[in-house]
C-alpha positions as CSV (number, residue, x, y, z in Angstrom):
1,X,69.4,187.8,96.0
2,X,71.7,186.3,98.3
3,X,71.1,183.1,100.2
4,X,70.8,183.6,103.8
5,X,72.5,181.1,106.0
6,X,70.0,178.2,107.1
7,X,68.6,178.8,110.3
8,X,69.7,175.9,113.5
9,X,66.2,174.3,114.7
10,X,67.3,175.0,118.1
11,X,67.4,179.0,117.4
12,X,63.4,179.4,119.5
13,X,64.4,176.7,121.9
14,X,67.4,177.3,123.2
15,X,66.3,179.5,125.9
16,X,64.2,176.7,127.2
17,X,66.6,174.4,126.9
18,X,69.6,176.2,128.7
19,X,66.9,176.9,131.2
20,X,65.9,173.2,131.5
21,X,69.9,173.2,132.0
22,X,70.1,175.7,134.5
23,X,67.6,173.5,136.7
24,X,68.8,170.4,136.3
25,X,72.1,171.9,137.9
26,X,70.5,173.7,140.2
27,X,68.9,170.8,141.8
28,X,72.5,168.7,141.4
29,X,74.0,171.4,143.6
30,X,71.1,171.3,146.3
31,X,71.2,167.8,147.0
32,X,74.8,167.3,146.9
33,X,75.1,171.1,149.0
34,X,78.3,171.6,146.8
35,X,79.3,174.6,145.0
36,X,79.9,174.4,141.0
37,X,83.5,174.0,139.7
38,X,84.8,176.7,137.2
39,X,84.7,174.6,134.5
40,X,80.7,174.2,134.4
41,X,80.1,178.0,135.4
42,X,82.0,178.9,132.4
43,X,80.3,176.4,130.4
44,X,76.8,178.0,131.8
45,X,77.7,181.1,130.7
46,X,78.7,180.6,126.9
47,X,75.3,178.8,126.7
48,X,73.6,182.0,127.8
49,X,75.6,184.4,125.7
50,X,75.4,182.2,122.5
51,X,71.4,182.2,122.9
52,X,71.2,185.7,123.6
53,X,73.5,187.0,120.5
54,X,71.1,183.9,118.3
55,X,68.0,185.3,119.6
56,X,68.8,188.9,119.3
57,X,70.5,188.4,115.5
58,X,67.3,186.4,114.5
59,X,65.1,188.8,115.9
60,X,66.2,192.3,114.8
61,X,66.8,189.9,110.9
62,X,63.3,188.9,111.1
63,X,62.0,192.9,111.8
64,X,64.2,194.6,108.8
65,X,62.7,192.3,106.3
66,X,58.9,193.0,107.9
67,X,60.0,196.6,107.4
68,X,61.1,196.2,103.9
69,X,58.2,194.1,103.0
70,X,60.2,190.9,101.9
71,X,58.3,187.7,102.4
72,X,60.1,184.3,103.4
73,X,59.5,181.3,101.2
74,X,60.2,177.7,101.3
75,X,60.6,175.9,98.6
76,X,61.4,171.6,98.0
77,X,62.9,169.1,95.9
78,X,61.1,166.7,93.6
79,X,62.3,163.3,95.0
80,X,61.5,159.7,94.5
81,X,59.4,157.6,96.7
82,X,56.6,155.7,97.5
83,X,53.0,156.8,97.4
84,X,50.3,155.1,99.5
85,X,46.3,156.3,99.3
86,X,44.7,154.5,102.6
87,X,40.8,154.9,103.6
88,X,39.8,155.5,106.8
89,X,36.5,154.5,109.0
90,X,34.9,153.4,111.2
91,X,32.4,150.5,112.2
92,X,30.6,148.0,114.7
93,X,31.9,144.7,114.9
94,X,29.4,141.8,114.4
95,X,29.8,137.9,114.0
96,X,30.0,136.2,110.8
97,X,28.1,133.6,111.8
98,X,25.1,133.7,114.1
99,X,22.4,131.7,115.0
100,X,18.9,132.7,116.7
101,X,17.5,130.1,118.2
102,X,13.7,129.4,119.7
103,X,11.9,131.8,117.9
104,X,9.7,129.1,116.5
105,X,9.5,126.8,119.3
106,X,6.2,126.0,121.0
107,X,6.1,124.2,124.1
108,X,7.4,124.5,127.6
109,X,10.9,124.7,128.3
110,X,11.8,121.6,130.7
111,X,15.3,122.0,131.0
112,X,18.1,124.2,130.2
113,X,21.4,122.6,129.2
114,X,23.7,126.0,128.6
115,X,24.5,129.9,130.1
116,X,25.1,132.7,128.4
117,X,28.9,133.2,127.8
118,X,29.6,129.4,127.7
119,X,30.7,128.2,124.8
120,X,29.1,124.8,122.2
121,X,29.9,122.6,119.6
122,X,27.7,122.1,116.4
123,X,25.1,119.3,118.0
124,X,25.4,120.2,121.4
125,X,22.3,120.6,123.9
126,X,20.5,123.8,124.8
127,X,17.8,123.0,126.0
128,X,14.3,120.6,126.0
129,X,10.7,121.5,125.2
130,X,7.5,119.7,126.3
131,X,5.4,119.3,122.5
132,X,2.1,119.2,123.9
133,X,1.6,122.7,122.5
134,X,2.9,122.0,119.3
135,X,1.0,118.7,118.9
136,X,-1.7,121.0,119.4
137,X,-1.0,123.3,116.4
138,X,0.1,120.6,114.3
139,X,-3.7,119.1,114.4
140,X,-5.1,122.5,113.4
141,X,-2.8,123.3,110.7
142,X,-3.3,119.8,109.1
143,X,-6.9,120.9,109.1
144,X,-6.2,124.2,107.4
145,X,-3.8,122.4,105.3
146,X,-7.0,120.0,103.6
147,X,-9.3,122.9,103.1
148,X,-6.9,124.8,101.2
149,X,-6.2,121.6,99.2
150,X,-10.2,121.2,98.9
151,X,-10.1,124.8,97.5
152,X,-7.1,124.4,95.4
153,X,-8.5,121.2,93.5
154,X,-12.2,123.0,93.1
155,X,-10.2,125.7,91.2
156,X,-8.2,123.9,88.7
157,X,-11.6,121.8,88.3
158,X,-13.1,125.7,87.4
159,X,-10.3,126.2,85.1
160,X,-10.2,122.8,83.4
161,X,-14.4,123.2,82.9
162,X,-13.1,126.9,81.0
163,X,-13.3,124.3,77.8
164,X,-16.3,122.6,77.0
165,X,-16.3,119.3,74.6
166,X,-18.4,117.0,73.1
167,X,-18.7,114.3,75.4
168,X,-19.4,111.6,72.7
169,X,-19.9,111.3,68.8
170,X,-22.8,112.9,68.1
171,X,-24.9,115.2,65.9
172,X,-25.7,118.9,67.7
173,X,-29.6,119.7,66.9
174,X,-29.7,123.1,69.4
175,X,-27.1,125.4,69.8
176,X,-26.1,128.9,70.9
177,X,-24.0,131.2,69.0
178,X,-21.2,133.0,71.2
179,X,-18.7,135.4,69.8
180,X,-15.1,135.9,71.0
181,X,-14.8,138.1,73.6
182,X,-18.5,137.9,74.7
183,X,-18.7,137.1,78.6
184,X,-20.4,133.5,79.1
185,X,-21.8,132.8,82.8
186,X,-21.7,129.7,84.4
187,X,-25.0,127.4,83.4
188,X,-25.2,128.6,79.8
189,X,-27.1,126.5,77.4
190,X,-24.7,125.8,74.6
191,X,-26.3,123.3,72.9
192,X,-28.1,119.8,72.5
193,X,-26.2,116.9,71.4
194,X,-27.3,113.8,70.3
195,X,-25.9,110.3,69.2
196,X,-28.7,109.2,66.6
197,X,-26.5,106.6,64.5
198,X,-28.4,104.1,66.6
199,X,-32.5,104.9,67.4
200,X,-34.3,103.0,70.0
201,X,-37.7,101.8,70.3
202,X,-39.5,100.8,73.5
203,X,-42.3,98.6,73.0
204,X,-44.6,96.6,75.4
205,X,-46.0,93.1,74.9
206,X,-48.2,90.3,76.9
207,X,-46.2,88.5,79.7
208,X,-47.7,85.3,77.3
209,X,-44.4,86.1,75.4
210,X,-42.3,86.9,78.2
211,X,-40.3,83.2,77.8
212,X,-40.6,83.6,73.4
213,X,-38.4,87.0,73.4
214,X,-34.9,87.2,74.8
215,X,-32.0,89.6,74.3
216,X,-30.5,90.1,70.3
217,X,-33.1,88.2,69.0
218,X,-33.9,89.9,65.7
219,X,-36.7,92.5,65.1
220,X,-38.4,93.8,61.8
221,X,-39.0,97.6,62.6
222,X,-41.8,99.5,61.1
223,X,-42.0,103.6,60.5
224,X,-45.2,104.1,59.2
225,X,-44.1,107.9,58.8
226,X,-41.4,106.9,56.0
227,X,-42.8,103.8,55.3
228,X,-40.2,102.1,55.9
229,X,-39.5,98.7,57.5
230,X,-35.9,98.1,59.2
231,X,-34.0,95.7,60.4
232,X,-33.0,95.9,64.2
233,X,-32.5,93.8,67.3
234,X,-33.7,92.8,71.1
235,X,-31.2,94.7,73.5
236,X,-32.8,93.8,76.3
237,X,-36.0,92.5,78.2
238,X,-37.4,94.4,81.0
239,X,-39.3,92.3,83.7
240,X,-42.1,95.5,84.5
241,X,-45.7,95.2,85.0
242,X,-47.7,98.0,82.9
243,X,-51.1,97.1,83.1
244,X,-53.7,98.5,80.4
245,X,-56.9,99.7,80.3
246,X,-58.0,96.3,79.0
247,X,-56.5,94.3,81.6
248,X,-53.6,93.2,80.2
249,X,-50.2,92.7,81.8
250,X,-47.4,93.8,79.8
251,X,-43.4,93.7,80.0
252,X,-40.8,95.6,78.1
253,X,-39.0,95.0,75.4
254,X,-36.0,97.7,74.2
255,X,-35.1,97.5,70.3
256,X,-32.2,98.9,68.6
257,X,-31.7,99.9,65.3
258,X,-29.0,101.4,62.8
259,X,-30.3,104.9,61.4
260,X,-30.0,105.1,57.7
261,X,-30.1,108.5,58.4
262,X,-34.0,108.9,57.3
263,X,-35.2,108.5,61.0
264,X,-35.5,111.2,64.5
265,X,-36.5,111.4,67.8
266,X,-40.6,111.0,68.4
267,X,-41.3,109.5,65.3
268,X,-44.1,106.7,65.5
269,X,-42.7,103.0,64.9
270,X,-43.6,99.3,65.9
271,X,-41.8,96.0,65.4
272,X,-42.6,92.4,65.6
273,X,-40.7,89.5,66.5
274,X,-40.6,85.9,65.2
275,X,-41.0,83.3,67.8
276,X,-38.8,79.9,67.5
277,X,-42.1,78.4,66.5
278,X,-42.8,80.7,63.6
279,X,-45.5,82.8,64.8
280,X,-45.2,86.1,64.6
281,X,-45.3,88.3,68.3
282,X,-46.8,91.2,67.8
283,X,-46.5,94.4,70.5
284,X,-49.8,95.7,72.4
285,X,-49.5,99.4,71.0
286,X,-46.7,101.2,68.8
287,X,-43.8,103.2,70.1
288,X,-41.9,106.2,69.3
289,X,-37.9,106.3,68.4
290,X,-35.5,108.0,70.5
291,X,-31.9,108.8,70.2
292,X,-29.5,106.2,71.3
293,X,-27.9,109.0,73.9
294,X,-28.4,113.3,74.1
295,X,-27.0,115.4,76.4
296,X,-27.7,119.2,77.0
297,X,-24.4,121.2,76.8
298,X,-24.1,124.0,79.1
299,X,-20.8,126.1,80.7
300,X,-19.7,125.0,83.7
301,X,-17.4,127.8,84.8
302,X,-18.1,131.5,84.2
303,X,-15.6,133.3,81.4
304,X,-14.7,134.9,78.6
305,X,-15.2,133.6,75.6
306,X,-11.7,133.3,73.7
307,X,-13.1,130.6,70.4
308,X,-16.5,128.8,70.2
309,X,-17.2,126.0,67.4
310,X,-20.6,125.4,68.4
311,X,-23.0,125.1,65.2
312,X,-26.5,123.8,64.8
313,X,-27.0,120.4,63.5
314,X,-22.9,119.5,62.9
315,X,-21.1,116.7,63.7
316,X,-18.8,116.1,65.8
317,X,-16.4,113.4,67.3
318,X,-16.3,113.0,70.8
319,X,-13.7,115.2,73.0
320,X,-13.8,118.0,69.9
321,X,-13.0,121.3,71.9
322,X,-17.0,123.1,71.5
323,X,-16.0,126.4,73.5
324,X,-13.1,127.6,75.2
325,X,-13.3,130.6,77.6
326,X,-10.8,132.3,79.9
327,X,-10.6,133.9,83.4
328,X,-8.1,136.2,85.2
329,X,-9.6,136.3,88.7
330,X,-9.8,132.7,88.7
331,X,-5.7,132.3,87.7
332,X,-5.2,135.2,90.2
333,X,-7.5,133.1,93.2
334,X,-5.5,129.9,92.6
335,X,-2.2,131.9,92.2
336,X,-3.1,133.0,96.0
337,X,-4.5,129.5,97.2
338,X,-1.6,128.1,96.1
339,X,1.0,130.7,98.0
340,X,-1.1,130.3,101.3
341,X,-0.7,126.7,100.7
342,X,2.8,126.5,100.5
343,X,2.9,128.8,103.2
344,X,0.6,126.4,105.2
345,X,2.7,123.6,104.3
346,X,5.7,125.2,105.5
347,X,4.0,125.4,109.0
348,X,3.1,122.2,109.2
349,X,6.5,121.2,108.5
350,X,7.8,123.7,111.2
351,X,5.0,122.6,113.7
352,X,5.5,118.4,112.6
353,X,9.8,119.0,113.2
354,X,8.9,120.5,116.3
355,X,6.8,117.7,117.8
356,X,9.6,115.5,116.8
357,X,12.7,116.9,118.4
358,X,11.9,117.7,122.1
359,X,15.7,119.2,122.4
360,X,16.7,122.0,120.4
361,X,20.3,121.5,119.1
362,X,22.8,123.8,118.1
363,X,23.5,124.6,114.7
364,X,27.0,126.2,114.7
365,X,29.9,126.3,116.9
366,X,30.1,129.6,119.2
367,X,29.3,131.5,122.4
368,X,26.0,132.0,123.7
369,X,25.9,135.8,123.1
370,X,22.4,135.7,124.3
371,X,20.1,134.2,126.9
372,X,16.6,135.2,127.9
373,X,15.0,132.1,128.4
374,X,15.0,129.7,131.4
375,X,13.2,126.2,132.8
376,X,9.6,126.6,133.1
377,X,8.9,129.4,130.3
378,X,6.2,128.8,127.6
379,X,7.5,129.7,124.2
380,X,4.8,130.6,121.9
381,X,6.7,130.3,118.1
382,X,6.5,134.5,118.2
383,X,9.3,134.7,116.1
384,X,11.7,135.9,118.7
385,X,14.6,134.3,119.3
386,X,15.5,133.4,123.3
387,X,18.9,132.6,122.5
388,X,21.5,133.7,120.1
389,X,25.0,132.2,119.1
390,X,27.9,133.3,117.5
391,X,31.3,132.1,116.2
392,X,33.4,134.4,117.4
393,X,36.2,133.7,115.7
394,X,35.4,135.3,112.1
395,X,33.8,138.9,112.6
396,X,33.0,141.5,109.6
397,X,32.5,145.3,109.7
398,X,29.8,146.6,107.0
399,X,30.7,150.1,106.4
400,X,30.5,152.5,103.8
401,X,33.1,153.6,101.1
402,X,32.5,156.9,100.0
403,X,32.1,157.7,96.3
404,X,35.4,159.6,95.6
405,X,37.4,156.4,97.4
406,X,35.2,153.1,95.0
407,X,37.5,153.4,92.2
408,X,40.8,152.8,94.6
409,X,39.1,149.9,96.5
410,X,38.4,146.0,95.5
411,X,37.4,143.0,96.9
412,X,40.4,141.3,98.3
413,X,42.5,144.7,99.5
414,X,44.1,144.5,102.9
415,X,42.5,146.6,105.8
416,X,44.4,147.3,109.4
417,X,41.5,147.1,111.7
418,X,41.9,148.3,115.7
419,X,40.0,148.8,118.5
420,X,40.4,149.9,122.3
421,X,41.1,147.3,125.3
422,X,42.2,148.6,129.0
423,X,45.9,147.1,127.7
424,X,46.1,149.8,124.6
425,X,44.6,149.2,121.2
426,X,44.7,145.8,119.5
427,X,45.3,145.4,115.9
428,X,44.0,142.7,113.4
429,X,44.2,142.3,110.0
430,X,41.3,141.8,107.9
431,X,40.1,142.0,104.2
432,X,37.3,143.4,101.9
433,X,35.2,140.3,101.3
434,X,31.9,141.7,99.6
435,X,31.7,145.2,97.7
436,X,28.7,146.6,96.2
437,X,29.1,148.5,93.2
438,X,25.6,149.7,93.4
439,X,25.4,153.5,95.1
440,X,23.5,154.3,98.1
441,X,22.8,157.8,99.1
442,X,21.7,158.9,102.8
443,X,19.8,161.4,101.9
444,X,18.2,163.1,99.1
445,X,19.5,164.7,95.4
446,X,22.3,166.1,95.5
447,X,23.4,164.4,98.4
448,X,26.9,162.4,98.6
449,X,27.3,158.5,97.8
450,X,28.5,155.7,99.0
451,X,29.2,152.0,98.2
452,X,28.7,149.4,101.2
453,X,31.2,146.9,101.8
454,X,32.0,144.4,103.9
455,X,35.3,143.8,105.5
456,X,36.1,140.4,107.0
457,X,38.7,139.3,109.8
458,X,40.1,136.4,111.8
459,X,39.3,137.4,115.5
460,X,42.2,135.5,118.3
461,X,39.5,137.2,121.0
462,X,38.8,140.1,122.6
463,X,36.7,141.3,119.9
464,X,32.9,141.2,120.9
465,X,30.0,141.6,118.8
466,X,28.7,145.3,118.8
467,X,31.9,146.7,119.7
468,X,33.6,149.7,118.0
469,X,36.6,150.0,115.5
470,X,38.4,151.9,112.9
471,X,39.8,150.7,110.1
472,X,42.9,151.6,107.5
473,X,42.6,150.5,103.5
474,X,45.6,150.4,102.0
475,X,44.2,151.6,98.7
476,X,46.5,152.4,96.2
477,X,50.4,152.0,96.5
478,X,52.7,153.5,94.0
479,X,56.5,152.7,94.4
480,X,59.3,154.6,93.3
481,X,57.2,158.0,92.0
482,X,58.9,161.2,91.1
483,X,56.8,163.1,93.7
484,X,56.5,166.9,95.5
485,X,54.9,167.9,98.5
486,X,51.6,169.0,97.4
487,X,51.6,172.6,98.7
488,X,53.6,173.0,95.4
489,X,50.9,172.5,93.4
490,X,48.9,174.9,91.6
491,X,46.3,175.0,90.0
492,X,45.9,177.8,86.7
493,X,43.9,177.5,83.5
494,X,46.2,175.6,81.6
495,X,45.8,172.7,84.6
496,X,48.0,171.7,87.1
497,X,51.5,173.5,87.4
498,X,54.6,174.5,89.8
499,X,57.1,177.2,90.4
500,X,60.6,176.1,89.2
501,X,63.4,178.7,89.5
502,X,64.0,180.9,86.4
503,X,67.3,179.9,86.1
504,X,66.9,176.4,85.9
505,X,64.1,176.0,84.0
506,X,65.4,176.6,80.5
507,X,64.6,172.3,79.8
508,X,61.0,172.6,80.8
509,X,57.9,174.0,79.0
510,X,57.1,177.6,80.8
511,X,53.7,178.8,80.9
512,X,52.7,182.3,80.3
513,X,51.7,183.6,83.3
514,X,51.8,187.4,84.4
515,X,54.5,188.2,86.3
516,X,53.3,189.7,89.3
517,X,51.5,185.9,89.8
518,X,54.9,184.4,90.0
519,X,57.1,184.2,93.4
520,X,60.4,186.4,92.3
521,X,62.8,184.2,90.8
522,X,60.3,181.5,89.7
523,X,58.3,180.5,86.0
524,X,55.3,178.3,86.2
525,X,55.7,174.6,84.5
526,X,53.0,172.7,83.6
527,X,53.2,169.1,85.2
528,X,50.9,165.7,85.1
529,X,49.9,164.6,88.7
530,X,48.8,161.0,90.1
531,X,48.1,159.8,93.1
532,X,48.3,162.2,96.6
533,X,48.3,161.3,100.4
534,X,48.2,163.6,103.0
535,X,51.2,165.5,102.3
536,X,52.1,164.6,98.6
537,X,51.5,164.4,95.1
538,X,52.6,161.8,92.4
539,X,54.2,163.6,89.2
540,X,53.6,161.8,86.2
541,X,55.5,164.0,83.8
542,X,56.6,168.0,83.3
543,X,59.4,167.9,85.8
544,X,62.8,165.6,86.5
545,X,63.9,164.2,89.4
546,X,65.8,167.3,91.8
547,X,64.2,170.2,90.2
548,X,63.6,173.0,93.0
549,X,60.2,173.9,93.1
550,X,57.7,176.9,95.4
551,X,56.3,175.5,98.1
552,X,52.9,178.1,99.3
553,X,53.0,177.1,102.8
554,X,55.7,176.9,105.4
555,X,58.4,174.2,104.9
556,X,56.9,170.7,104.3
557,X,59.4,168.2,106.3
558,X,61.6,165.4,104.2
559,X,61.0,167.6,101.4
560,X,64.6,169.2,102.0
561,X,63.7,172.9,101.5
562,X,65.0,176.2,102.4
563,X,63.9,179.5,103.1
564,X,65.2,182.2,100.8
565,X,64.4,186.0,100.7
């Protein structure tokens, strides 16, 4: 088939531009009142005639080949060039820096040092507060502060009295058996333990011997029970009046002895003493011995029991662990004690710094973006900020990338941002600082994904927080690619392919594909594609650079086609 002749872009506009002509000349000759010269009639008139004979040609060409069922095609040129994949979007400017200022304070504001849209240094002013209030709160949150300490110290004293041991050496004469596991409440006889390596004997004698009988003075004890006599000592005198049934006045006397390991509580004993003069004092009535110290055992703290080593009548050393037990709610109370107490101290550090500093300072350098608070209001430490600053002159866009768009985007890549002024748009340039690589979806399964990001930029002004902008990623650039426009690609079963002509594509690999599926004159070639824009595609391989190739839709522009029948 035979190459038509390619068609002038003028051909459907030149009536409107000889009319445009026509006009222009028009008006020329009203103002000037002046008739044409030859020389621009005739020039007029060849305009006319060559549109006419254009039009008509084109016209009565482009009904014969409706008539005869021929379809026009365009087809392009693989070429070399370079490939860019941007992301668009959009998103609401905010500061990178603010600061919210007085939602803690308590007190009355006294004066007020700034106004919204002026701008501060780091340390300036704002404004002053009268403490009284504060003062107030500090007192009662010191309070608060030492009963939660109170409480806290109680419960580690619970925990720490989970363990019972023996509080001296000592020989365990009564005791309870407990199992692990087995719950023990708090007052629980666990035993009876007593320290009987030293007996003692109590025994009373006339105040005539009160100046013959002093402290370690030796004593000859007497058991009658095992007949024994044992060697022991004064530990003290005791200055008492017992008076008997006889009449007699007595005074104490408190003797010690070594057990040999023959002798227990209540047995029956008397002692007698030898006087510097030899005689031999003698007590009004006999005694009975008692242990040199006992105590009762008993659990102090309700628990479970985890390992008990309590056993009638052995011995133990003193601070031997006896019992151990365990309790969850009592970890779990002082686990909470001691979060409200951190909380509380918190407070009183808030309440304490606000007592101190009368004038609130400003933390940052900025603009006073916000300003609802004037002399004379009461701030009650609500929580909500009266005055907000921001520096203005970093701002970031959070925004969303969409799932198919992550693997083209990192932190660092370049990003056009712009956004609307009564001048025209402004552009800045900006970067991604933060990316999450963690999806989000906004709705439920099934529904699309998307990564946030954040995208950081210097601001000269005229950006305001809360304002809108779009925003261009340069994603992906490829330079010098073998590319086609991307209406020439097709998709069939053995993957991605184009039309090449017949005739030259004896040096490529042709797929089988029925004929009546091809464009006349063209074989499908199977082709590797990269990276696409808007218009088009990246080949990889398949195809060299120049090859003709089927575009589907009308001619793509730069792509150097033409339209054949």
């Amino acid at each position: 088939m035979s190459q038509e002749p390619a068609i002038p872009e003028t051909t459907e506009t030149a009536p409107d531009k000889a009319q445009i002509t026509r006009n222009k000349y028009a008006a020329y000759e009203k103002q000037h009142k002046k008739g044409l010269s030859n020389r621009v009639k005739a020039a007029i008139a060849i305009v006319l005639l060559t549109a006419f004979i254009f039009g008509g040609w084109y016209l009565v060409n482009h009904l014969l080949k409706e008539a005869s069922g021929e379809k026009e095609i365009s087809t392009g040129f693989v070429m070399r060039g370079t490939l860019g994949a941007n992301i668009t979007g959009w998103g609401t400017a905010a500061p990178k820096e603010k600061a919210d200022i007085g939602g803690k304070v308590i007190g009355t504001v006294t004066e007020l040092y700034v106004q919204a849209g002026g701008v501060v240094q780091k340390g300036d002013m704002l404004f002053a507060v009268d403490p009284e209030d504060a003062r107030t709160k500090l007192t009662a949150a010191v309070k608060t502060q030492n009963q939660i300490l109170e409480r806290v110290r109680l419960l580690n004293q619970d925990l720490e009295n989970l363990n019972t041991y023996a509080p001296f050496n000592g020989h365990l004469v009564e005791a309870t058996t407990l199992k692990p596991g087995e719950y023990v409440a708090a007052g629980t006889a666990l035993g009876r333990l007593v320290d009987d390596s030293v007996m003692k004997l109590a025994l009373y004698f006339s105040y005539g011997y009160l100046n013959e009988i002093r402290a370690e003075m030796p004593v000859t004890v007497s058991v009658p029970g095992s007949m024994t006599s044992l060697p022991g000592w004064v530990e003290s005198v005791e200055k008492i009046r017992k008076v008997n049934a006889d009449g007699t006045v007595c005074f104490r006397v408190n003797i010690e002895m070594n057990n040999p390991g023959t002798l227990s509580e209540n047995m029956a004993a008397t002692a007698y003493l030898i006087a510097d003069s030899g005689e031999r004092l003698l007590p009004y009535d006999t005694g009975s011995l008692k242990y040199l110290q006992e105590a009762t055992l008993a659990a102090k703290t309700s628990g479970e029991c985890l390992t008990s080593a309590i056993n009638q009548y052995y011995d133990y050393a003193a601070d031997t662990l006896l019992l151990s037990c365990s309790s969850n709610s009592l970890v779990k109370e002082l686990e909470e004690e001691n979060r409200t107490l951190t909380e509380q101290n918190k407070l009183v550090s808030e309440y304490y710094e606000q007592v101190q500093q009368t004038v609130q300072l400003s933390p940052i350098n900025g603009m006073i973006t916000g300003l609802v608070v004037e002399a004379g209001d009461k701030l009650t430490g609500s929580g909500t900020a009266v005055m907000t600053i921001a520096d203005l002159s970093q701002m970031t866009i959070e925004t969303n990338i969409d799932e198919v768009d992550i693997s083209k985007v990192s932190v660092g890549m370049p990003v056009s941002v712009s956004f609307d002024q009564t001048e025209g748009p402004v552009y800045l340039e900006g970067k991604i600082s933060t990316l999450s690589y963690v999806a989000s979806s906004s709705g439920g399964k099934g529904s699309a994904a998307y990564f946030p990001a954040t995208i950081t930029l210097h601001n000269p002004g005229g950006l305001m927080p809360g304002m809108g902008v779009s925003y261009t990623i340069s994603a992906v650039t490829h330079q010098d690619c073998l590319m086609v426009a991307s209406s020439a690609i097709i998709n069939t079963e053995f993957g991605p392919a184009v039309f090449v002509r017949a005739e030259t594509a004896a040096q490529y690999t042709v797929l089988e594909i029925p004929s009546d599926s091809l464009p006349k004159g063209f074989v499908a070639v199977p082709v590797s594609i990269g990276l696409s824009d808007a218009n088009n595609t990246e080949i990889l391989e398949g195809i060299s650079e120049g090859t003709e190739v089927y575009l589907e839709q009308s001619l793509t522009p730069g792509m150097n086609g033409v339209i054949i029948k």
